[in-house]
N, CA, C and O of each residue as an XYZ file, in Angstrom:
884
protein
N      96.258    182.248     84.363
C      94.834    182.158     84.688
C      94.694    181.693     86.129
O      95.411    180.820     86.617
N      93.572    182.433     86.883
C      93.865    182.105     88.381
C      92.855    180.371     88.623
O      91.949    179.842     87.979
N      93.452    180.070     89.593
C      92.922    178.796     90.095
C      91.499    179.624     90.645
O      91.488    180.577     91.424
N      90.502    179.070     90.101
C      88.772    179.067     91.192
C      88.857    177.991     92.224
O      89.543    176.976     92.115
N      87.894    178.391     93.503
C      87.718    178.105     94.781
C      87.409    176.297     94.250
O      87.777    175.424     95.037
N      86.869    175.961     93.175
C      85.786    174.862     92.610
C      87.648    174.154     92.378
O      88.027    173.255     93.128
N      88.540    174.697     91.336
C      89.314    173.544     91.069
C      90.467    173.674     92.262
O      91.497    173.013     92.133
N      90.286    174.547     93.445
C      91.426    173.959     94.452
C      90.696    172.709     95.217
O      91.323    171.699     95.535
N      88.943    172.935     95.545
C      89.008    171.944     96.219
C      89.126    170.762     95.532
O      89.568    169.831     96.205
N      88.819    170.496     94.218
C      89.598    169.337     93.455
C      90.458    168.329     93.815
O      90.514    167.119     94.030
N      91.456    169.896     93.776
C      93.121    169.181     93.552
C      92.978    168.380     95.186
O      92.816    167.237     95.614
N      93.076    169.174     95.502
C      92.388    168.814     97.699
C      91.910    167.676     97.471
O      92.464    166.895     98.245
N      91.137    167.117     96.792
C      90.466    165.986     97.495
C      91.341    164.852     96.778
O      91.359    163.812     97.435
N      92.295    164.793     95.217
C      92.757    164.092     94.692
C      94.382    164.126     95.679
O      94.959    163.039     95.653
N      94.738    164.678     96.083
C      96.042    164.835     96.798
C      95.330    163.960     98.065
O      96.217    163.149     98.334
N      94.395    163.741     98.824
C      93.930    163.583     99.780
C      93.636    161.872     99.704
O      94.086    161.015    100.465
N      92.804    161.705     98.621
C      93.084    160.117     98.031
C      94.428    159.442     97.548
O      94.539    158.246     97.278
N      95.148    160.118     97.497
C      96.349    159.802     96.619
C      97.278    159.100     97.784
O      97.881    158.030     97.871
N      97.104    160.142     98.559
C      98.418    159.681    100.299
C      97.209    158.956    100.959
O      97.794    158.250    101.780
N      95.855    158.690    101.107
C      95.347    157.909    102.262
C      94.629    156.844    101.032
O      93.402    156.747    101.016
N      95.258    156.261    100.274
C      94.875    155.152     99.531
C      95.751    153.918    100.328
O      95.384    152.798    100.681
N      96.961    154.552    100.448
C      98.014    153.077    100.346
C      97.644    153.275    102.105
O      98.114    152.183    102.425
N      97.352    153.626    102.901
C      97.389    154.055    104.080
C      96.116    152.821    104.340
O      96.243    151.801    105.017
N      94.847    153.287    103.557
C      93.748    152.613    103.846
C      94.022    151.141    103.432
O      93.457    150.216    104.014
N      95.045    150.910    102.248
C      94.954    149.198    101.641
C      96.107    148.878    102.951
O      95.822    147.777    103.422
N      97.382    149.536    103.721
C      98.118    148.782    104.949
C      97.040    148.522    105.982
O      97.004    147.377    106.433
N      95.955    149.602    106.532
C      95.379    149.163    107.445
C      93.912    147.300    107.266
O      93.512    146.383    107.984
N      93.753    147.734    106.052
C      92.917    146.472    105.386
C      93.752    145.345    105.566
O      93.302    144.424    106.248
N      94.887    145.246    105.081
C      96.011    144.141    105.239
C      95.844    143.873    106.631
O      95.273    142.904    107.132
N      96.571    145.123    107.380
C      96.991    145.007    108.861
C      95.565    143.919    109.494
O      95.875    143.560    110.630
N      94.616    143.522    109.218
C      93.598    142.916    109.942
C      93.261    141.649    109.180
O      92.222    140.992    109.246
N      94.292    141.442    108.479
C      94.310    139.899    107.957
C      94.205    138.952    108.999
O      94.386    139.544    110.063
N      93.990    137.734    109.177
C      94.217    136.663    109.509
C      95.634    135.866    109.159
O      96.240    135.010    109.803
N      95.891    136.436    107.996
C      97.093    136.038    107.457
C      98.422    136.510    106.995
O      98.154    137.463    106.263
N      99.466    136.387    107.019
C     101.065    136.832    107.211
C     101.175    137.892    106.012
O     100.861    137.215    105.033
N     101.423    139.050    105.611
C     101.912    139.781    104.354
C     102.961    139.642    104.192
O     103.684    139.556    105.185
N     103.399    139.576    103.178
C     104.796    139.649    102.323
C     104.923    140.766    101.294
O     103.911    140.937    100.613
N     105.663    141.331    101.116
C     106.028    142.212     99.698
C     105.904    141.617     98.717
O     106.501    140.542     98.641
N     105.159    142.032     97.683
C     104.748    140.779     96.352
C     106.624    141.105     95.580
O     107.531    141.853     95.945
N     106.481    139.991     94.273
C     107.717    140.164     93.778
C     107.240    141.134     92.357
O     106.137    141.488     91.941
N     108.394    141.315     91.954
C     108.459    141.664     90.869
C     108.049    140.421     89.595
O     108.502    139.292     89.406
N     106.869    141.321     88.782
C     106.014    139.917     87.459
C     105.362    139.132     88.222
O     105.051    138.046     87.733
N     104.928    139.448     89.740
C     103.521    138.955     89.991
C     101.962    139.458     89.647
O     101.680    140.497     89.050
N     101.513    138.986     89.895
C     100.005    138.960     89.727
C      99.330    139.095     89.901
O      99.080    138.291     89.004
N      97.867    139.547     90.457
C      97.155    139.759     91.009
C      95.980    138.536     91.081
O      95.359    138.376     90.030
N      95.634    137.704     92.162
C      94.931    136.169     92.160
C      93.708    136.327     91.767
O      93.094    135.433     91.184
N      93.115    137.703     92.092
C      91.377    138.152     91.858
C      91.546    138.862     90.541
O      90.794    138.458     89.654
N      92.474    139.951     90.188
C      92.369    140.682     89.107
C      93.269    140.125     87.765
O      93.164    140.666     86.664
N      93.751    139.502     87.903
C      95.183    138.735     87.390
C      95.901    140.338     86.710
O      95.962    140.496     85.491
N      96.317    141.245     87.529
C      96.958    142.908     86.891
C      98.200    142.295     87.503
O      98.110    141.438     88.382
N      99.335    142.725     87.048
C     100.896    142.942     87.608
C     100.495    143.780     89.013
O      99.438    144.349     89.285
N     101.435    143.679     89.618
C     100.883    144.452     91.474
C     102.687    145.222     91.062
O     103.615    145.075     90.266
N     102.214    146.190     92.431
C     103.144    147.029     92.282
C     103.941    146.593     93.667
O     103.204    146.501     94.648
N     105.063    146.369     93.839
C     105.614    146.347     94.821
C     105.995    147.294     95.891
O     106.817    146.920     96.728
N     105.398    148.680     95.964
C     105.264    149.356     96.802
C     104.192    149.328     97.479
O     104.136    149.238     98.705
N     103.289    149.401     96.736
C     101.404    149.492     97.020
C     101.029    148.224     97.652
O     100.609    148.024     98.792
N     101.329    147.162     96.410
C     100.305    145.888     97.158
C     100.940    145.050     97.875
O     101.969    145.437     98.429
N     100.501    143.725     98.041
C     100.541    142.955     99.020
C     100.913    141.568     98.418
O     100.644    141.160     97.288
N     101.586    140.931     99.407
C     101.135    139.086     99.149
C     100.586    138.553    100.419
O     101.007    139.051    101.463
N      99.732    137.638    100.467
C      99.453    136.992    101.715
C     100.259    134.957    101.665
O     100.317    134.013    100.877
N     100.629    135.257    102.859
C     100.765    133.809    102.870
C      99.916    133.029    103.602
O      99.725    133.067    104.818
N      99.213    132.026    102.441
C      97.871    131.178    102.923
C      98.240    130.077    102.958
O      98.890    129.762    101.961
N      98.045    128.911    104.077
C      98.634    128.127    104.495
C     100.017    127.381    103.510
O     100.140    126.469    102.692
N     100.851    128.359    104.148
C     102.570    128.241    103.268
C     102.281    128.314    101.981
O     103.088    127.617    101.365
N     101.151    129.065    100.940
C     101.204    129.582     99.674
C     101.046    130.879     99.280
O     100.111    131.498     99.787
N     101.813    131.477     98.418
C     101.979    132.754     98.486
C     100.109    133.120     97.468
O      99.421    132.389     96.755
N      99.973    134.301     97.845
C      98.723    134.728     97.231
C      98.626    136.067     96.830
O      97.747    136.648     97.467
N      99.325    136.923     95.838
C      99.645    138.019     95.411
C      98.231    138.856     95.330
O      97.264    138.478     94.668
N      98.282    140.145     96.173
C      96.614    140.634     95.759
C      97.321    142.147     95.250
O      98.447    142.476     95.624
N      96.534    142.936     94.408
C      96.024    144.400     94.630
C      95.363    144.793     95.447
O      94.371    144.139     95.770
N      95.661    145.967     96.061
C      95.805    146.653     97.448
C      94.022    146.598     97.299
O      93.564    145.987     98.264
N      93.264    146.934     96.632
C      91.768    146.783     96.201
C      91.381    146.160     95.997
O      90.188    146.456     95.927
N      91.697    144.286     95.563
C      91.134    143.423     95.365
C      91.510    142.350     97.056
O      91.174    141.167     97.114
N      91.995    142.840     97.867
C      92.008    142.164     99.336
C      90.426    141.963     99.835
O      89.921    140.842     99.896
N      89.813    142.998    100.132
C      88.688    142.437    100.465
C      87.803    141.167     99.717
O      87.218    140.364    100.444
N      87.759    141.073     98.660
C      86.711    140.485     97.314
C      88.012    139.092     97.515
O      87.442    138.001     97.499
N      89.077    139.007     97.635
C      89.865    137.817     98.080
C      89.396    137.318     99.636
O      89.372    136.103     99.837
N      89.031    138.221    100.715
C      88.458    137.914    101.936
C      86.967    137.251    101.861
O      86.320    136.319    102.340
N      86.847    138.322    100.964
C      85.098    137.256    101.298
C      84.738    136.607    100.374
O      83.510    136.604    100.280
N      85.546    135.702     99.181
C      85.628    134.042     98.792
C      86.819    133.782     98.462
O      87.388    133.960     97.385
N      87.291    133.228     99.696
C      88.796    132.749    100.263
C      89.089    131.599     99.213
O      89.869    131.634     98.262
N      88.035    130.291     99.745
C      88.029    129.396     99.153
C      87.770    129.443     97.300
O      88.452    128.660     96.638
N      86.870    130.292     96.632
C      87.214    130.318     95.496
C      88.358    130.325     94.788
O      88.698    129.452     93.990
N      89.313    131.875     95.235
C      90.258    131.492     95.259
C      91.145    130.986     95.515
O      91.876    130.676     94.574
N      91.500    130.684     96.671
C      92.314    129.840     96.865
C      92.583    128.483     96.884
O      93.511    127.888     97.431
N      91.120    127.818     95.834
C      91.388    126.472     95.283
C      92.303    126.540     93.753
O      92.632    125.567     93.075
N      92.525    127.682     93.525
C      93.268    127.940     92.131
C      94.790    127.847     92.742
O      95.670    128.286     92.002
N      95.224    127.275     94.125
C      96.788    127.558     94.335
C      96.939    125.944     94.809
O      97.931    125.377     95.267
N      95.658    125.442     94.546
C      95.950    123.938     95.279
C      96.626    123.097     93.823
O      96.791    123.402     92.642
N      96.891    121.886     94.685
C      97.073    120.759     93.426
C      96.020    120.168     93.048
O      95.128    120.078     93.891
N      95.829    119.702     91.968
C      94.331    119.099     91.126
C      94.573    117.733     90.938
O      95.139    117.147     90.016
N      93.714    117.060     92.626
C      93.615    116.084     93.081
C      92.281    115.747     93.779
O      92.051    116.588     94.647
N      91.706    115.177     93.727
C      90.313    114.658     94.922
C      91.295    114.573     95.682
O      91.745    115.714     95.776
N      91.992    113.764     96.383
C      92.704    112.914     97.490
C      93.028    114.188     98.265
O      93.071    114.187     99.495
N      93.317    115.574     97.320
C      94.424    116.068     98.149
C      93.933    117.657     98.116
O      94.404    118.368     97.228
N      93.205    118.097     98.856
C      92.457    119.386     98.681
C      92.494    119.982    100.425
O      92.357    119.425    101.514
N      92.747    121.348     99.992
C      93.184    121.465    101.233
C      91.891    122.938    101.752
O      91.291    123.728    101.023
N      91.878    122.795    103.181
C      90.661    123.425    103.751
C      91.286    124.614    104.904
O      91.918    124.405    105.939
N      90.857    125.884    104.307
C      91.088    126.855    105.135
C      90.602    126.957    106.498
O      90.806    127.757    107.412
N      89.960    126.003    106.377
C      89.123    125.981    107.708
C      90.010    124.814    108.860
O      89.648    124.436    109.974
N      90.761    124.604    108.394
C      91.745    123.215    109.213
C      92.452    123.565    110.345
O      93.010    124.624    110.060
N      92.593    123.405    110.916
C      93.262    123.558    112.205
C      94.953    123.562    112.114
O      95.748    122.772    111.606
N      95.152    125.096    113.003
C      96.568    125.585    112.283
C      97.823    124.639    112.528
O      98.896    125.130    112.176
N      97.866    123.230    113.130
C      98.808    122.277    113.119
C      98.496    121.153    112.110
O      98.823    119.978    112.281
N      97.781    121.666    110.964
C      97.321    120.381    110.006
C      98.396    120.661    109.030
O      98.889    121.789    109.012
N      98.714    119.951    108.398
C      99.668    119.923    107.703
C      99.078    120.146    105.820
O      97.870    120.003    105.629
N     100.066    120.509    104.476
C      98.932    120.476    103.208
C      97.747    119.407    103.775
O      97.581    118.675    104.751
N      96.950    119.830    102.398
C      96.021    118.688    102.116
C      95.026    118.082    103.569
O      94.569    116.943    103.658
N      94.878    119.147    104.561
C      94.660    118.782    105.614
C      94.420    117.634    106.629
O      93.432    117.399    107.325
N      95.572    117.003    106.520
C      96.497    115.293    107.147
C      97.225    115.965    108.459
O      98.421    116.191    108.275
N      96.734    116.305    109.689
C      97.674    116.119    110.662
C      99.118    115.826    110.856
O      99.549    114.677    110.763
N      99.646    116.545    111.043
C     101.334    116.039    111.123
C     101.585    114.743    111.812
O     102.178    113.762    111.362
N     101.030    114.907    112.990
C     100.808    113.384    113.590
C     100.294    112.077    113.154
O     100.834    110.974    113.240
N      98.873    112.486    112.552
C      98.925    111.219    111.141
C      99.606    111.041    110.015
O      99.441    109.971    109.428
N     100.452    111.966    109.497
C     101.087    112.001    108.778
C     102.632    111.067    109.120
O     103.150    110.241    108.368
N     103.087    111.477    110.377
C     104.191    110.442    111.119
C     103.792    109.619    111.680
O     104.735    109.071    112.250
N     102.299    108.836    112.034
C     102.251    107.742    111.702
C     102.246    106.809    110.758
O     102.476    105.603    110.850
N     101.848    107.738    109.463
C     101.932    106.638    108.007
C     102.829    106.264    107.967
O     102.939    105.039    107.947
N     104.254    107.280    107.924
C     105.454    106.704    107.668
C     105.730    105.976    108.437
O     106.440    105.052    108.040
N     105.401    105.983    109.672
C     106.023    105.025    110.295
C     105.338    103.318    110.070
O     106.059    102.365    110.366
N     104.143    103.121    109.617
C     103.876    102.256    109.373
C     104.177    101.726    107.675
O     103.831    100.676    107.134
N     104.873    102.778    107.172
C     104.929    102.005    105.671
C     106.617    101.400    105.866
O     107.080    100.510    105.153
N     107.549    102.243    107.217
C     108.590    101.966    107.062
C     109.184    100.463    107.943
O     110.155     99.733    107.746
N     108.064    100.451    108.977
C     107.626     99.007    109.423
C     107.318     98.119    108.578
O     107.693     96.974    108.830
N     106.615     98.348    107.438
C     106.072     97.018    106.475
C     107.723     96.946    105.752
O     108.384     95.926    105.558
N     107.946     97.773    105.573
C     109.468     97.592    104.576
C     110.317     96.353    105.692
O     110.430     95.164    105.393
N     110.774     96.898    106.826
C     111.895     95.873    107.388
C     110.971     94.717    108.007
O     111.526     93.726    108.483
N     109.783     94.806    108.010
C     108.905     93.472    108.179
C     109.053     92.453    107.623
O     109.326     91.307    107.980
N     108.808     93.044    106.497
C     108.819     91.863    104.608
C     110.732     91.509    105.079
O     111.141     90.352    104.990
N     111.360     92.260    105.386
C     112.922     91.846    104.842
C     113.028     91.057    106.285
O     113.806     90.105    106.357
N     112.284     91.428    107.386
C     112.871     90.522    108.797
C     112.034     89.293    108.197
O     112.890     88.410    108.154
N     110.712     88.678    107.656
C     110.672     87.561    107.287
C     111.348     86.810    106.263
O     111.635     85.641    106.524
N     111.578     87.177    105.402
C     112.121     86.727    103.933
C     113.682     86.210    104.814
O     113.927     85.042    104.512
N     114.495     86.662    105.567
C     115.601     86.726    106.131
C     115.716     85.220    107.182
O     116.501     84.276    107.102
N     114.447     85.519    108.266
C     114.017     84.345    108.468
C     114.156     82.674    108.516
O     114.576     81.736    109.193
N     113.111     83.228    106.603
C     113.046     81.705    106.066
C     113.891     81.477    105.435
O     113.900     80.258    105.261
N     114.944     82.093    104.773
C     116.475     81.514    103.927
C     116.823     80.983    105.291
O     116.837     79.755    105.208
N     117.107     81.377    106.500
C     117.627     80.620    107.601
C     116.989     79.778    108.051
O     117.331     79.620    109.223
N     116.056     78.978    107.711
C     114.918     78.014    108.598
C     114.370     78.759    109.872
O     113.925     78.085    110.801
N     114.383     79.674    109.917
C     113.529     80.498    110.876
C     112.337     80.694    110.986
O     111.895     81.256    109.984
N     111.355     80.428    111.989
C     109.759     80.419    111.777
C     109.466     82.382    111.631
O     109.590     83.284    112.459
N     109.047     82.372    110.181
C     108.779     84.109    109.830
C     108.097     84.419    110.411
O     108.678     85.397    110.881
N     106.953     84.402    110.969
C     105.707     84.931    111.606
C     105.813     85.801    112.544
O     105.374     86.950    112.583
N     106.760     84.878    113.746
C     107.087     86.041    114.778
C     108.154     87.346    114.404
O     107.916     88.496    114.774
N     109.356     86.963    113.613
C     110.409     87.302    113.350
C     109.985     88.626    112.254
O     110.525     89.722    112.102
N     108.618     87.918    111.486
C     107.766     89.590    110.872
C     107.516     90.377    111.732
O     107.829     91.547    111.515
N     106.900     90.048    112.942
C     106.439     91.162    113.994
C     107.415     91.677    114.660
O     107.152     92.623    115.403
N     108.892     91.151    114.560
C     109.988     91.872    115.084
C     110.468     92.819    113.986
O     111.005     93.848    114.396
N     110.395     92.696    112.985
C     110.733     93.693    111.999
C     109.405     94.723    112.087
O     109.724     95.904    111.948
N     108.321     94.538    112.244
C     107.388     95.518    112.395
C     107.448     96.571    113.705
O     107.390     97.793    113.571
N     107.514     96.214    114.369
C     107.716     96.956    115.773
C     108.851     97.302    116.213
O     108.838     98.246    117.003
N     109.626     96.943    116.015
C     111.395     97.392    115.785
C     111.958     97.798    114.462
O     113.182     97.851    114.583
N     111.649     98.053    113.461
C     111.660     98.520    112.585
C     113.102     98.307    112.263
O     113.292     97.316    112.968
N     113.966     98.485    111.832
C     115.532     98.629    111.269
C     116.296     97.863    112.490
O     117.262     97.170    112.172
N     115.870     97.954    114.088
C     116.606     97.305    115.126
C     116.262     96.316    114.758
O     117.255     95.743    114.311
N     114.878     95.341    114.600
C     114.666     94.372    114.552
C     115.037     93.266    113.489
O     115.254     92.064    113.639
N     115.039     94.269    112.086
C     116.020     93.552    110.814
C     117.173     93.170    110.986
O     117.558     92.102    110.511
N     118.003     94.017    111.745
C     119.604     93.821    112.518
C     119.650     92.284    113.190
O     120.299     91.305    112.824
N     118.616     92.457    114.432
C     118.161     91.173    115.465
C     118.060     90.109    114.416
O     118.641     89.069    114.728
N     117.612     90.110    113.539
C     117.335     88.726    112.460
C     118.317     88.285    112.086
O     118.629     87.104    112.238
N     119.153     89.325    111.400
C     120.283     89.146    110.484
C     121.315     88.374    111.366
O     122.090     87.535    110.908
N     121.225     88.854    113.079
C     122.763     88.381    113.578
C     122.216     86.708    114.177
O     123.014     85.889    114.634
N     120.779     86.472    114.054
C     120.426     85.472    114.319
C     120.936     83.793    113.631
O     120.375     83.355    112.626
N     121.900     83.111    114.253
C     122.414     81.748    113.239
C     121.014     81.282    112.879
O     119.878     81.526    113.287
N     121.505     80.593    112.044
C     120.709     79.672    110.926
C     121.003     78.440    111.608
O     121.891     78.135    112.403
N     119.863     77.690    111.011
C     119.020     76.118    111.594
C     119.487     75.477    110.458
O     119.861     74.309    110.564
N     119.539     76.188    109.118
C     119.853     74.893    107.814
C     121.259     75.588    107.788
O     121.782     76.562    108.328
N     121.768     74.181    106.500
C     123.148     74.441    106.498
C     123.250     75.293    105.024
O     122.219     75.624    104.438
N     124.207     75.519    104.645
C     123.917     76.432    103.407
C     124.265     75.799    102.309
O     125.173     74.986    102.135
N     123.159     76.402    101.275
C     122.699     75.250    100.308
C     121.624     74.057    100.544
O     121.355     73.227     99.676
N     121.225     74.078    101.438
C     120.066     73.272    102.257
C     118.855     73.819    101.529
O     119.184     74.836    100.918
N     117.908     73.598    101.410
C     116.050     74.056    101.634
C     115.513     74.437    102.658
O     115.009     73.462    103.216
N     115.289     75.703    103.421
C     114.885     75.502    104.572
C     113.285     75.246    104.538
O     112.698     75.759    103.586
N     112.505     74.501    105.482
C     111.624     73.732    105.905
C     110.263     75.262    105.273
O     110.390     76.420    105.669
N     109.357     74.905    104.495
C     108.742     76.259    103.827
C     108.665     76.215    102.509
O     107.588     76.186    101.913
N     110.062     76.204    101.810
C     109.733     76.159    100.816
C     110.100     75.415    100.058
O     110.691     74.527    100.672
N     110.106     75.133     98.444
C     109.872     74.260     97.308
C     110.782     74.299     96.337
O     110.778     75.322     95.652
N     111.717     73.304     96.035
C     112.766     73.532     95.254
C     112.325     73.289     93.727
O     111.673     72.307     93.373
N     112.725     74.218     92.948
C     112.202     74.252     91.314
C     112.592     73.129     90.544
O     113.795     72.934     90.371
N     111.827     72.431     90.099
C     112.026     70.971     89.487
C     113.342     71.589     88.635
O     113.641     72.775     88.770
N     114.342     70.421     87.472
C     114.954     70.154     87.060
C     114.533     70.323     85.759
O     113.736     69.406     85.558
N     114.606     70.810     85.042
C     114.230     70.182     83.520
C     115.568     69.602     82.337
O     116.486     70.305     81.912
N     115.352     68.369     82.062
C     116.503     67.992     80.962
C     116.141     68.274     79.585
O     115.034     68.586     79.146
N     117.610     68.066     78.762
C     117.208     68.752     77.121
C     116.291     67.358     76.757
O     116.038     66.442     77.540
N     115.911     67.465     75.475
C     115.079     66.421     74.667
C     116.356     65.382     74.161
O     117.451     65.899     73.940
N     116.201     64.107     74.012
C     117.098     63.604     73.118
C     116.736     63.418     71.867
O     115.529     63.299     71.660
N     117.495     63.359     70.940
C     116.851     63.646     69.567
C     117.122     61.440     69.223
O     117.891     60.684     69.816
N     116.234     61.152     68.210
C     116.377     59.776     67.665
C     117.469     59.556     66.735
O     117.537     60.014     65.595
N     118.498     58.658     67.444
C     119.147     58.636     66.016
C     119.273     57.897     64.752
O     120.269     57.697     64.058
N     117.696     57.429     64.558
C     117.591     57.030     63.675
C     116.743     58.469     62.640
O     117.255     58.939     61.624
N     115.532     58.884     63.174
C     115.062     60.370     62.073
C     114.929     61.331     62.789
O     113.984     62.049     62.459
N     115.846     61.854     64.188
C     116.573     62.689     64.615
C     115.085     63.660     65.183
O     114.795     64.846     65.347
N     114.510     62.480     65.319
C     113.019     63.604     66.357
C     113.116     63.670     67.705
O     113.633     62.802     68.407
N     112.572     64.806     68.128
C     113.008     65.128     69.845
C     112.112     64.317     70.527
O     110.918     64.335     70.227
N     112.645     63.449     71.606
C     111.779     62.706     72.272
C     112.329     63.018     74.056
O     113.398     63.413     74.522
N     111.081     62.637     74.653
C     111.258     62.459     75.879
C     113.217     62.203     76.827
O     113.809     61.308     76.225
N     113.716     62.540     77.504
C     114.914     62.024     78.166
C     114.695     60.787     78.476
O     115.415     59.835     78.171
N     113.426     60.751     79.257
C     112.888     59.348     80.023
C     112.302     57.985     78.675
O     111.989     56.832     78.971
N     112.301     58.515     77.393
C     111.316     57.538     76.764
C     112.497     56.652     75.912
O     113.561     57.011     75.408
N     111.704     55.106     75.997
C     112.415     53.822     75.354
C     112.023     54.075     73.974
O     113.053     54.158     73.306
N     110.973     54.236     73.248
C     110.923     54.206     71.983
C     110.789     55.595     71.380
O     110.370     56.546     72.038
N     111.168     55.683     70.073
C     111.126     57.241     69.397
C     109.263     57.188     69.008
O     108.604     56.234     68.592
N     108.788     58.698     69.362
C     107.588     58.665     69.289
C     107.399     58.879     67.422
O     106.251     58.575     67.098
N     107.906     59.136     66.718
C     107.840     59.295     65.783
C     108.007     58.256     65.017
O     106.949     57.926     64.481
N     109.220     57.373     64.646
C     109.613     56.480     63.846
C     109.288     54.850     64.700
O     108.845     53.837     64.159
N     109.661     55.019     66.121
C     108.919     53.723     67.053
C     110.433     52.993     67.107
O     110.547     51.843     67.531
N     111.871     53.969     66.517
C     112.797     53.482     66.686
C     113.511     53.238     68.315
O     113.472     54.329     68.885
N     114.061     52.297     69.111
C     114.455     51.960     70.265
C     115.404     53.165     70.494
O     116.219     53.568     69.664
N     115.177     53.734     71.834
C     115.990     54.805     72.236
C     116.503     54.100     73.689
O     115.813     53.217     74.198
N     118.048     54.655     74.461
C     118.211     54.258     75.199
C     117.947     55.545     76.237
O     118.449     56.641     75.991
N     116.969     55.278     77.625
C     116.659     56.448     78.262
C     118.226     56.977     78.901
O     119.232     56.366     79.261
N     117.857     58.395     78.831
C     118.968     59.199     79.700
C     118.454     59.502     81.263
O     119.159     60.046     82.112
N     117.133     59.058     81.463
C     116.988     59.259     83.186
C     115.658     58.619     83.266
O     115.163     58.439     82.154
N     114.905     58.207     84.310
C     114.003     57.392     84.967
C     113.020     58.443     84.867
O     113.201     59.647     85.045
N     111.733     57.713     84.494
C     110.384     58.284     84.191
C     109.836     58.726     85.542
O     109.787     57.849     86.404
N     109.432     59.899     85.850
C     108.419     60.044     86.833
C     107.433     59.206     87.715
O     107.288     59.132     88.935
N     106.450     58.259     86.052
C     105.954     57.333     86.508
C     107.113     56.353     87.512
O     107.170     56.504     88.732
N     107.770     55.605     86.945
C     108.868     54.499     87.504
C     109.066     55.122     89.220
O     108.855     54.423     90.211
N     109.488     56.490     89.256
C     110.428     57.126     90.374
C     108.585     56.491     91.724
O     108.522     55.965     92.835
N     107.695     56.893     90.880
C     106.566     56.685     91.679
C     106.170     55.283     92.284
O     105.663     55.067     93.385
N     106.517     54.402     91.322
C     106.007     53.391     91.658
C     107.194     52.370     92.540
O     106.858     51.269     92.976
């Protein structure tokens, strides 16, 4: 049966979509803002959630996250970026990140530079705390010797450590408070009740006990 003029131009126009489809979704890509990648194999589609074909479609990488599209769902991903692409963030208030950030911001849009200042100030409080504590086991006045661990950070913990000591060892240095003593109870040996170390009579029976150490009161007076 012969082909009519009606079903060649048909075939014509489906042969014609067929080769300038993938042509039209590279040039759509090509004017991204953002990096393409070859999607993988058992990805996804972020707008359509369809499997993508790894010839046809695309991935974009949005600030260092991959974003798998169909070659037809790129635009409708362009014009609500942010819809989707709050579905690739982590689910945090603190930590939400803005397409709109300036391309040296780091996730969660924190500056790299503020970002190496935190550390550097959390890693200052670390040899701070250890240049004082270090210090006062040596009779060392901490105060300044904190601000050398803060601003010298790991040099300045070193500087402490090779610093001699003022007390002798086993001493108290001048600061702090040595933990009282506590003695056992002596029991009565007449009805074997626990009484005071320091006390002359049994509180129980009123039998005479001989003390094993000097009363607080006494040491006071």
């Amino acid at each position: 049966m012969r082909a009519t003029k009606k079903d060649f131009r048909n075939r014509a126009c489906m042969a014609l979509c067929f080769f300038t489809l993938p042509l039209w979704a590279q040039e759509t890509t090509s004017q991204m803002p953002y990096r393409k990648v070859q999607p993988r194999l058992g990805e996804y589609c972020t707008v359509g959630n369809v499997p993508l074909d790894t010839l046809q479609d695309v991935a974009l990488i949005v600030r260092g996250r991959r974003v798998p599209l169909h070659r037809t769902m790129v635009d409708s991903f362009m014009r609500t970026q942010e819809k989707y692409f709050s579905q690739k963030q982590p689910k945090g208030a603190l930590f939400q990140e803005e397409l709109s950030a300036p391309a040296g911001a780091a996730l969660a849009g924190v500056g790299s530079g503020w970002f190496l200042f935190g550390l550097y100030v959390l890693v200052a409080l670390v040899f701070s705390g250890l240049s004082g504590y270090t210090a006062v086991s040596k009779g060392l006045s901490p105060i300044p010797h904190f601000f050398i661990g803060f601003f010298l950070s790991v040099l300045g913990y070193l500087y402490v450590l090779t610093r001699p000591a003022v007390v002798k060892k086993g001493d108290i240095p001048a600061g702090l408070v040595k933990v009282p003593n506590t003695s056992m109870p002596a029991p009565c040996p007449a009805c074997g009740y626990n009484n005071h170390p320091s006390a002359k009579r049994c509180a129980d029976c009123g039998g005479k006990l001989e003390p094993l150490l000097q009363s607080e009161v006494a040491r006071a007076m």
